[in-house]
C-alpha positions as CSV (number, residue, x, y, z in Angstrom):
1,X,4.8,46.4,13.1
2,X,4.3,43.5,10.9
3,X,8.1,42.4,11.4
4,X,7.3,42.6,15.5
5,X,3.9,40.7,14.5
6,X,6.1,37.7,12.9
7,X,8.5,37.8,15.2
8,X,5.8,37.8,18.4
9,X,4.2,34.7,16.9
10,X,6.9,32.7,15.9
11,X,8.4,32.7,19.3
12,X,5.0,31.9,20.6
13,X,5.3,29.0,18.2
14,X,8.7,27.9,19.9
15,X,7.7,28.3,23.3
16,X,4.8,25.9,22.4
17,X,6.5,23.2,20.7
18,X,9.0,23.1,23.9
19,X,6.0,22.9,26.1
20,X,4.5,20.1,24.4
21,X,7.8,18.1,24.2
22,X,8.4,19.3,27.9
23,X,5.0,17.6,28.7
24,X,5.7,14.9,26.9
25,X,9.0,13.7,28.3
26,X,7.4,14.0,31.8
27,X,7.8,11.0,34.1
28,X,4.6,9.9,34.8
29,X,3.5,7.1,38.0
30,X,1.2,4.5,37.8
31,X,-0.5,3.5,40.9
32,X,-2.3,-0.2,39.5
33,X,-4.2,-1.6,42.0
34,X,-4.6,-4.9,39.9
35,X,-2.6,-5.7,36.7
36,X,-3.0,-8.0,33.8
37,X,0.8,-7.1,33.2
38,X,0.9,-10.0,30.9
39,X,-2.0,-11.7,29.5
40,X,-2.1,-15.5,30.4
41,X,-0.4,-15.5,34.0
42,X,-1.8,-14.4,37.3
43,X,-2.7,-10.9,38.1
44,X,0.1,-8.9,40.0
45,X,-1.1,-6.5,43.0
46,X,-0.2,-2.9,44.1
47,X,2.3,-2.4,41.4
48,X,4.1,1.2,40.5
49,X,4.7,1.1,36.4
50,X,6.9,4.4,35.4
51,X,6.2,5.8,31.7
52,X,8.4,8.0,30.6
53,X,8.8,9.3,27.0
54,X,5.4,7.2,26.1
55,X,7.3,4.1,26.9
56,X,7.3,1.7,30.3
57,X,10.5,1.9,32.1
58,X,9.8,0.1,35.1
59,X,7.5,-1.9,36.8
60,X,8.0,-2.3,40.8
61,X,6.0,-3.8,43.6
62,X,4.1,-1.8,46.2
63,X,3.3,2.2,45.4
64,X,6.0,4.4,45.2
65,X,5.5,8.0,45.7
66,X,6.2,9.5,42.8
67,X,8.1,12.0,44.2
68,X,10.8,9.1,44.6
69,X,10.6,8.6,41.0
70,X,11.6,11.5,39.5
71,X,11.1,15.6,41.3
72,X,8.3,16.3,38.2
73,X,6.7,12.9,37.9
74,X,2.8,13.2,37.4
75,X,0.9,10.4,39.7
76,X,-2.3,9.0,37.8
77,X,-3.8,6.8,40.6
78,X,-5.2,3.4,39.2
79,X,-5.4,2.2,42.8
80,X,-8.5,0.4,42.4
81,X,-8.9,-0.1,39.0
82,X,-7.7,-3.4,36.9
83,X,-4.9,-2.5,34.7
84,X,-3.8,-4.3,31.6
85,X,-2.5,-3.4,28.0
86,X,-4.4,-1.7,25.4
87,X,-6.3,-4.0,23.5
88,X,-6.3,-4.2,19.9
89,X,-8.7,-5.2,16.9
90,X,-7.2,-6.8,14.1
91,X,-10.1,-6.5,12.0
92,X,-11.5,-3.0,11.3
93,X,-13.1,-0.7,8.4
94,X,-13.1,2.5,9.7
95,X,-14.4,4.3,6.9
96,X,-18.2,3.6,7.4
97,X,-20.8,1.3,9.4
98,X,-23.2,-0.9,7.7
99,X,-26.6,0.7,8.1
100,X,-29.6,1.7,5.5
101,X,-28.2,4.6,3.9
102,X,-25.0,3.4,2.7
103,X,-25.7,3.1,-1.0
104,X,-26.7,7.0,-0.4
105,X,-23.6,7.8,1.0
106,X,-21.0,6.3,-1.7
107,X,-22.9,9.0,-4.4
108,X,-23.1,12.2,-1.6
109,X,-19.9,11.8,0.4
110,X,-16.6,13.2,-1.1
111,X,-13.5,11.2,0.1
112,X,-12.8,14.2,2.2
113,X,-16.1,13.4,4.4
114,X,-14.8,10.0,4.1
115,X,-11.6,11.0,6.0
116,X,-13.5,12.9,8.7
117,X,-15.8,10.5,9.4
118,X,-13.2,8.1,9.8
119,X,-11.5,10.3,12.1
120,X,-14.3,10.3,14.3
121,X,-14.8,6.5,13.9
122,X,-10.9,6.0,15.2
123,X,-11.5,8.2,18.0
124,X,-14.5,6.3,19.4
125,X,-11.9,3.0,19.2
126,X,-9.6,4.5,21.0
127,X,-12.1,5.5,23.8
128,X,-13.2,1.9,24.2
129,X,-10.0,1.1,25.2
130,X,-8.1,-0.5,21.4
131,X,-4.9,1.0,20.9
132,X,-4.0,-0.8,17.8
133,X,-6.3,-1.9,15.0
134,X,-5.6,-3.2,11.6
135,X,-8.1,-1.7,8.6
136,X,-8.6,-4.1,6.5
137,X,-10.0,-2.9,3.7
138,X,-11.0,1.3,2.6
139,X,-10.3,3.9,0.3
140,X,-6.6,3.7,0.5
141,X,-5.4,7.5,0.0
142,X,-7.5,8.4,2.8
143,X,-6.6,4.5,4.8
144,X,-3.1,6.1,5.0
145,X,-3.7,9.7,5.6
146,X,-5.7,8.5,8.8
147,X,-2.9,6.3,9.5
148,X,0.0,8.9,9.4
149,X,-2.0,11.8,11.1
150,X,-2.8,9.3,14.0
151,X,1.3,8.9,14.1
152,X,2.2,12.5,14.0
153,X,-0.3,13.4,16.5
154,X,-2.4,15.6,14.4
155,X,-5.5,13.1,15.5
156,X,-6.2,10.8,18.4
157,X,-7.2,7.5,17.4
158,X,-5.3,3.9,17.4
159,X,-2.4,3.1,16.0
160,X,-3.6,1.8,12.6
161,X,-1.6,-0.8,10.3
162,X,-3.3,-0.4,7.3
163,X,-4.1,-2.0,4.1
164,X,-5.9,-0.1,2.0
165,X,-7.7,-1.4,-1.3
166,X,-8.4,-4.9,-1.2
167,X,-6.3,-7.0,-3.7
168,X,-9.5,-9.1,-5.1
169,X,-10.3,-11.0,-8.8
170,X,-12.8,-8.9,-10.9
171,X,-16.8,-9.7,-9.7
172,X,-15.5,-11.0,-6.7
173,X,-15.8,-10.3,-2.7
174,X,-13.5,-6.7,-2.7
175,X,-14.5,-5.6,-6.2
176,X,-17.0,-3.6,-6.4
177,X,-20.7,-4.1,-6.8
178,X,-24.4,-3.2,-6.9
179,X,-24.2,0.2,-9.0
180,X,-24.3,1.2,-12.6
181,X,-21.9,-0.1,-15.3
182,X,-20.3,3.9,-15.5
183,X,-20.1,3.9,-11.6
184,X,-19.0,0.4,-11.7
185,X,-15.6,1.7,-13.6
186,X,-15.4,4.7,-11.8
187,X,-15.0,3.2,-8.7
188,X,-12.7,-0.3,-9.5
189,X,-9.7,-0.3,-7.4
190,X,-6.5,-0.4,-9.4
191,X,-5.7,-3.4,-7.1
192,X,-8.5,-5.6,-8.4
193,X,-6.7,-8.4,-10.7
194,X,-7.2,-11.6,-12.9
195,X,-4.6,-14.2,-13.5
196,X,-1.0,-14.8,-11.3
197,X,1.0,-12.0,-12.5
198,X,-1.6,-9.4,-12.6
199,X,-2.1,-10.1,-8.9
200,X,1.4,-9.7,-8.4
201,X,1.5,-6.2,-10.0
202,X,-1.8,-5.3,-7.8
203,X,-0.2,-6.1,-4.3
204,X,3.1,-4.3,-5.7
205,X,0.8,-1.2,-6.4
206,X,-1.2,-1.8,-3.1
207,X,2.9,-1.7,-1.3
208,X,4.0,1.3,-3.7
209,X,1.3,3.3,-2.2
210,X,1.2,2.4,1.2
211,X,0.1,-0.8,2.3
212,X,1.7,-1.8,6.0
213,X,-0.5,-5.7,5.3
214,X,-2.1,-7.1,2.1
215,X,-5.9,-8.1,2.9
216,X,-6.9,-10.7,-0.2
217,X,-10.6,-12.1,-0.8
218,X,-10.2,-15.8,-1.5
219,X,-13.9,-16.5,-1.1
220,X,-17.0,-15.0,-1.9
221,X,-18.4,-12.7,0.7
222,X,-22.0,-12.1,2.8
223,X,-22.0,-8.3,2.1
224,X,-21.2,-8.4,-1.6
225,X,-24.4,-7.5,-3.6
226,X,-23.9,-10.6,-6.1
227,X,-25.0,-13.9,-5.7
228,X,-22.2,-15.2,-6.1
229,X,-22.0,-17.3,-3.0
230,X,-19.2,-17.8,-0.4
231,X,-17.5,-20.5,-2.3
232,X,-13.5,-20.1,-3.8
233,X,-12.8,-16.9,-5.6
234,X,-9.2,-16.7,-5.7
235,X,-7.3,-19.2,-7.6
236,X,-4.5,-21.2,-6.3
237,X,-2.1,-19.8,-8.5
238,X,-3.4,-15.7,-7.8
239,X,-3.3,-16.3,-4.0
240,X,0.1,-18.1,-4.4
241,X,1.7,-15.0,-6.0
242,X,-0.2,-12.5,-4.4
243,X,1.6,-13.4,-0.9
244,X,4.8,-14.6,-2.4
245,X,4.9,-10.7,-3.4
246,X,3.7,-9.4,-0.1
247,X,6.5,-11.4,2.0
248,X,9.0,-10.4,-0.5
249,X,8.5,-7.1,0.3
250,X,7.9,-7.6,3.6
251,X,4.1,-7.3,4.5
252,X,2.1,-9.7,5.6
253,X,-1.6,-11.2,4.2
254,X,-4.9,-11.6,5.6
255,X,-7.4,-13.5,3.6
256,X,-11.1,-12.6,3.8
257,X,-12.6,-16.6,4.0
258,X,-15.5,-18.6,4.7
259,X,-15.9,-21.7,2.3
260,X,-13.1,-24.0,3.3
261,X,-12.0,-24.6,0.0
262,X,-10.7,-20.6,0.3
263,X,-9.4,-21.3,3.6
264,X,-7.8,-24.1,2.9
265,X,-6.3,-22.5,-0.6
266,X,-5.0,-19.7,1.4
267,X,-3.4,-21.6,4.1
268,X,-1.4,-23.7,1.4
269,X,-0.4,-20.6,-0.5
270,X,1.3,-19.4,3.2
271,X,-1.1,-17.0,4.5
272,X,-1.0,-15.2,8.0
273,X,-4.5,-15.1,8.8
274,X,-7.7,-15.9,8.0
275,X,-10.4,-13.7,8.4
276,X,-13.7,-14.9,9.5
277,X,-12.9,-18.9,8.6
278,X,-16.8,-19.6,8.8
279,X,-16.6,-22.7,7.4
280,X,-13.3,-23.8,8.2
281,X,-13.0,-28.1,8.1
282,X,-10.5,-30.4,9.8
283,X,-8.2,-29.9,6.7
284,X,-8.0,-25.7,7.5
285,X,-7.3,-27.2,11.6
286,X,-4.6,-29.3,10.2
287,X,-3.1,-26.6,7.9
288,X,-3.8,-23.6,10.9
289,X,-1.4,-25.9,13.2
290,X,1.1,-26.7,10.4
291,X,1.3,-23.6,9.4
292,X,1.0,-21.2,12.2
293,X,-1.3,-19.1,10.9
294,X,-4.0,-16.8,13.2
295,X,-7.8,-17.4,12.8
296,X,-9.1,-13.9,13.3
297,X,-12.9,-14.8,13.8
298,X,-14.9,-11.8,13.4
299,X,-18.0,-13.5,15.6
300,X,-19.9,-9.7,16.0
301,X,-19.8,-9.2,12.1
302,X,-21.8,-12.8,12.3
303,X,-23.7,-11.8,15.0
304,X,-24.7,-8.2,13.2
305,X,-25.8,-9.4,10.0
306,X,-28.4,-12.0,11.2
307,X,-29.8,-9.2,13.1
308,X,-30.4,-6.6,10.2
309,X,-30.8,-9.3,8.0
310,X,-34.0,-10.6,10.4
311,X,-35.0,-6.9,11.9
312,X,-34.6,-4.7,8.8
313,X,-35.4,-4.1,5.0
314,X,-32.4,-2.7,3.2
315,X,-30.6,-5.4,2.7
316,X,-30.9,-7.0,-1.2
317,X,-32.2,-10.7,-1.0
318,X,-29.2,-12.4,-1.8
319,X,-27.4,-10.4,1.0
320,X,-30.1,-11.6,3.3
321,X,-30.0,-15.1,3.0
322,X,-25.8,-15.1,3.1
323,X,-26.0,-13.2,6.4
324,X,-28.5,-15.6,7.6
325,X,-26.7,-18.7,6.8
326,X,-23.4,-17.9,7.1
327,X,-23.9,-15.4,10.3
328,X,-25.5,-18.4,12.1
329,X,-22.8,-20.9,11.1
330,X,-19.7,-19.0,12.5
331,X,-19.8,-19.6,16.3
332,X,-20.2,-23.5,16.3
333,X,-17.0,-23.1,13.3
334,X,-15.0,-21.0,16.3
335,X,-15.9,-23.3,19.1
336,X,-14.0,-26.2,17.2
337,X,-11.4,-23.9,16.0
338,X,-10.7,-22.9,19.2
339,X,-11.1,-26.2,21.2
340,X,-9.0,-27.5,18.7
341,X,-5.7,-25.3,19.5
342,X,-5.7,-22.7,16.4
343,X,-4.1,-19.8,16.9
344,X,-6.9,-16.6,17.6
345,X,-6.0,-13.2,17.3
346,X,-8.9,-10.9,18.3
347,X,-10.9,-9.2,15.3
348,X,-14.6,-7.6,15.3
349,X,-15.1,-6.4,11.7
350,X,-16.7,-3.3,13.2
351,X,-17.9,-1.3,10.3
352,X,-20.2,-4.2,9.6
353,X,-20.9,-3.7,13.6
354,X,-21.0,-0.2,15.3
355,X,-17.8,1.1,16.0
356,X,-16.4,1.8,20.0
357,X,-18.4,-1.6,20.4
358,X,-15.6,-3.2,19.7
359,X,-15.2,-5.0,23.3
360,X,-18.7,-6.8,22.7
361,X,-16.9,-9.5,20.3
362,X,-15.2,-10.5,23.9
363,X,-18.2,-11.5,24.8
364,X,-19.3,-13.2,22.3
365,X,-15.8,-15.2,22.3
366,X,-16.5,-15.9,26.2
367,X,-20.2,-17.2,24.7
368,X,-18.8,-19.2,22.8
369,X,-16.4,-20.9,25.7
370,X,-13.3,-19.4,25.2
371,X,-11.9,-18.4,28.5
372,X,-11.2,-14.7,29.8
373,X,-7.5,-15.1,29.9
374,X,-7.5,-16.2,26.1
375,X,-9.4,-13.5,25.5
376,X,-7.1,-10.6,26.5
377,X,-4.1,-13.1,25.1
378,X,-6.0,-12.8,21.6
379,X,-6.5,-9.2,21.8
380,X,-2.8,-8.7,23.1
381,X,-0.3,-10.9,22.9
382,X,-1.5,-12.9,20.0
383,X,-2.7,-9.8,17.8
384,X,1.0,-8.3,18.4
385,X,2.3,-11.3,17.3
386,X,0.2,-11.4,14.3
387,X,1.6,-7.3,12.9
388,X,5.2,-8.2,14.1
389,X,5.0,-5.8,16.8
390,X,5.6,-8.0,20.1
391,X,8.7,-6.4,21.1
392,X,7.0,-3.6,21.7
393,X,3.5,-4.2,22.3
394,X,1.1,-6.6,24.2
395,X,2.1,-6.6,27.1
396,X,2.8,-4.3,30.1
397,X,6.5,-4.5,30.7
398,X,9.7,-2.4,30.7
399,X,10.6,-1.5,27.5
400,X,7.3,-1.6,25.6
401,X,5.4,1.0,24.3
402,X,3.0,2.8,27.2
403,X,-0.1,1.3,25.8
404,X,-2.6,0.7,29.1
405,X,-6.2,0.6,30.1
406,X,-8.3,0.3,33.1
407,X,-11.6,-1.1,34.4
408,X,-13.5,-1.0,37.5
409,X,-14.3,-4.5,37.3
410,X,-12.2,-7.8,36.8
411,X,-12.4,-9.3,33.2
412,X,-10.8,-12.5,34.2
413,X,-13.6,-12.6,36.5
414,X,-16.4,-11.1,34.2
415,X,-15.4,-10.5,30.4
416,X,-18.2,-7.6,30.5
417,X,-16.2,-5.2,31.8
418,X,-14.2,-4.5,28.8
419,X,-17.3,-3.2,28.0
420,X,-16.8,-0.1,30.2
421,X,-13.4,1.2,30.3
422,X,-12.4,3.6,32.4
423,X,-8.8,4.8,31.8
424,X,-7.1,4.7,28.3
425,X,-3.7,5.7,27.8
426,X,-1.5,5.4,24.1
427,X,2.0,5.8,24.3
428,X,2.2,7.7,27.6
429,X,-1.0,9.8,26.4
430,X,-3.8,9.8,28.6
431,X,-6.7,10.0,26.5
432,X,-9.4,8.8,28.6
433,X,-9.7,8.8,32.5
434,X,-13.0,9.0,34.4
């Protein structure tokens, strides 16, 4: 009995694996009324886009039956909808959100809450329409379990490029802060450094156990519980080896920055992006252009801390006056960044902010007079770019990964509507379709 038992569910076991793979390899039809095939020129209409195996295969004027596709093709009619690529957030901690109990939470939550409710964090990106993020900064062992569960399917969330501890100097922005001297050693990263060559063993370590992108603090932060300002952490020298190591190995570095004497530093040592750039002078323009380098500006993090900071109570006083100073500094920074022809690659912070509000940085970008269409470049093109992925992401086109949302409403003509999306659909899954 127990052998027929076995035998029973192991077959039901096959038979379930070949039905997922079957419904997976099925040809699926997209009916696009509108679509944003490629962010930057004009909007194509009544277009047919064939997925097949999660990946585009063809693009065609006019609406095809699918029938003419391929005899099983599934239709998913987008007929009136606007239809562009998944958009992605190159500045994420999905491990939390900033909110009153937090100092509660690092003493009550075992990392295995930590992974669950990171889970759930992922998910609600996904649903709002980002298919891609880049976490910048969590408990790495659970960073890259999230990361690899997402890949194998065990979890729906976005695809995640992942960093894991930050590499930061000791009593600097990424080290730890605000609790006992015990706790205080309990809880140091093993990639927290001092001098050149010990942060080049810390981004080694930070590679060894998983990093896909090194995130470095070369200034003082707003949410560090020092006062210790904003001002140049990093040395030259540490920043200089720390991303000589990461290229070496082949990952790239972001730099947490809002003094320009960090941005600047950073830059020079051959950075990829700076993250936030509050304070960023004509010297960091200069350097952006010379170098190439993204700004990822981070305006709702900005935006979020000057409200707590002004509506609540749980921030510590020197958090408080950071967020109010620097949170109402970084738009007029952007602006000239932006007029000025640096490089953007879209990036909320959200974990400062609420996650699955992710699209509300777009508005604040459009607030700030950036134009739609640089918008969805940033949070396509330009953030593909940035992770090395634009071969196969960023755009809708034969050949790239099926990454593709939908919205009622035209973003080119009203940025808002990213605030409401309708369809979501990762690799050729359909995750989300009102």
């Amino acid at each position: 009995m127990k052998f027929l038992l076995k035998a029973s569910l192991t077959i039901a076991l096959v038979l379930s694996i070949l039905t997922c793979n079957q419904a997976q390899s099925k040809t699926q039809v997209i009916h696009a009324g509108k679509v944003l095939a490629i962010p930057g020129k004009p909007l194509l209409s009544k277009q047919t886009i064939v997925v097949t195996d999660g990946k585009i295969t063809q693009m065609k004027s006019g609406f095809i039956a699918a029938s003419d596709i391929a005899k099983d093709a599934l239709l998913v009619d987008l007929s009136s909808s606007y239809v562009m690529p998944g958009l992605m957030d190159m500045h994420v901690h999905l491990q939390g959100e900033l909110g009153p109990n937090n100092d509660r939470e690092k003493l009550r939550m075992s990392d295995s809450d930590k992974l669950v409710k990171s889970a759930y964090f992922a998910k609600k990106t996904l649903l709002a329409g980002f298919t891609t993020v880049r976490d910048l900064g969590g408990s790495p062992e659970q960073s890259f379990a999230l990361r690899d569960g997402i890949a194998k399917g065990y979890l729906q969330g976005p695809r995640i490029i992942a960093a894991g501890s930050n590499v930061a100097v000791t009593g600097g922005h990424g080290d730890v802060d605000g609790m006992s001297p015990d706790l205080l050693a309990m809880h140091t990263a093993k990639t927290i450094c001092d001098g050149p060559f010990d942060c080049r063993r810390a981004t080694r370590h930070a590679i060894k156990f998983g990093a896909d992108v090194i995130k470095i603090t070369s200034t003082g932060g707003v949410l560090s519980d020092t006062d210790t300002g904003t001002g140049q952490q990093m040395a030259d020298d540490e920043l200089k080896e720390v991303i000589n190591a990461a290229h070496a190995l082949g990952r790239k570095v972001a730099s947490h920055a809002h003094a320009a004497s960090g941005i600047n530093a950073a830059l020079r040592a051959g950075v990829d992006s700076i993250e936030h750039g509050s304070y960023a002078d004509e010297e960091s323009i200069k350097l952006f252009k010379e170098t190439g380098a993204y700004l990822v500006p981070t305006l709702m993090a900005g935006d979020t801390v000057v409200n707590l900071a002004k509506n609540t109570n749980f921030m510590s006083p020197a958090i408080s006056a950071k967020a109010i100073r620097v949170g109402g500094d970084m738009i007029k920074n952007f602006k000239r960044a932006y007029n000025s022809g640096v490089k953007i690659a879209y990036g909320t912070d959200s974990g400062v902010s609420k996650h699955g509000n992710n699209a509300k940085e777009a508005v604040l970008m459009f607030n700030a007079g950036m134009t739609p269409q640089d918008i969805l470049k940033s949070a396509t093109i330009h953030a593909a770019d940035l992770i090395g992925q634009s071969k196969s992401l960023g755009t809708i086109e034969a050949g790239k990964i099926a990454d593709i949302i939908a919205t009622n409403d035209n973003p080119l003509n009203d940025i808002k509507a990213l605030l409401d999306v309708d369809f979501v659909m990762k690799s050729g899954e359909i995750v989300k379709q009102k």
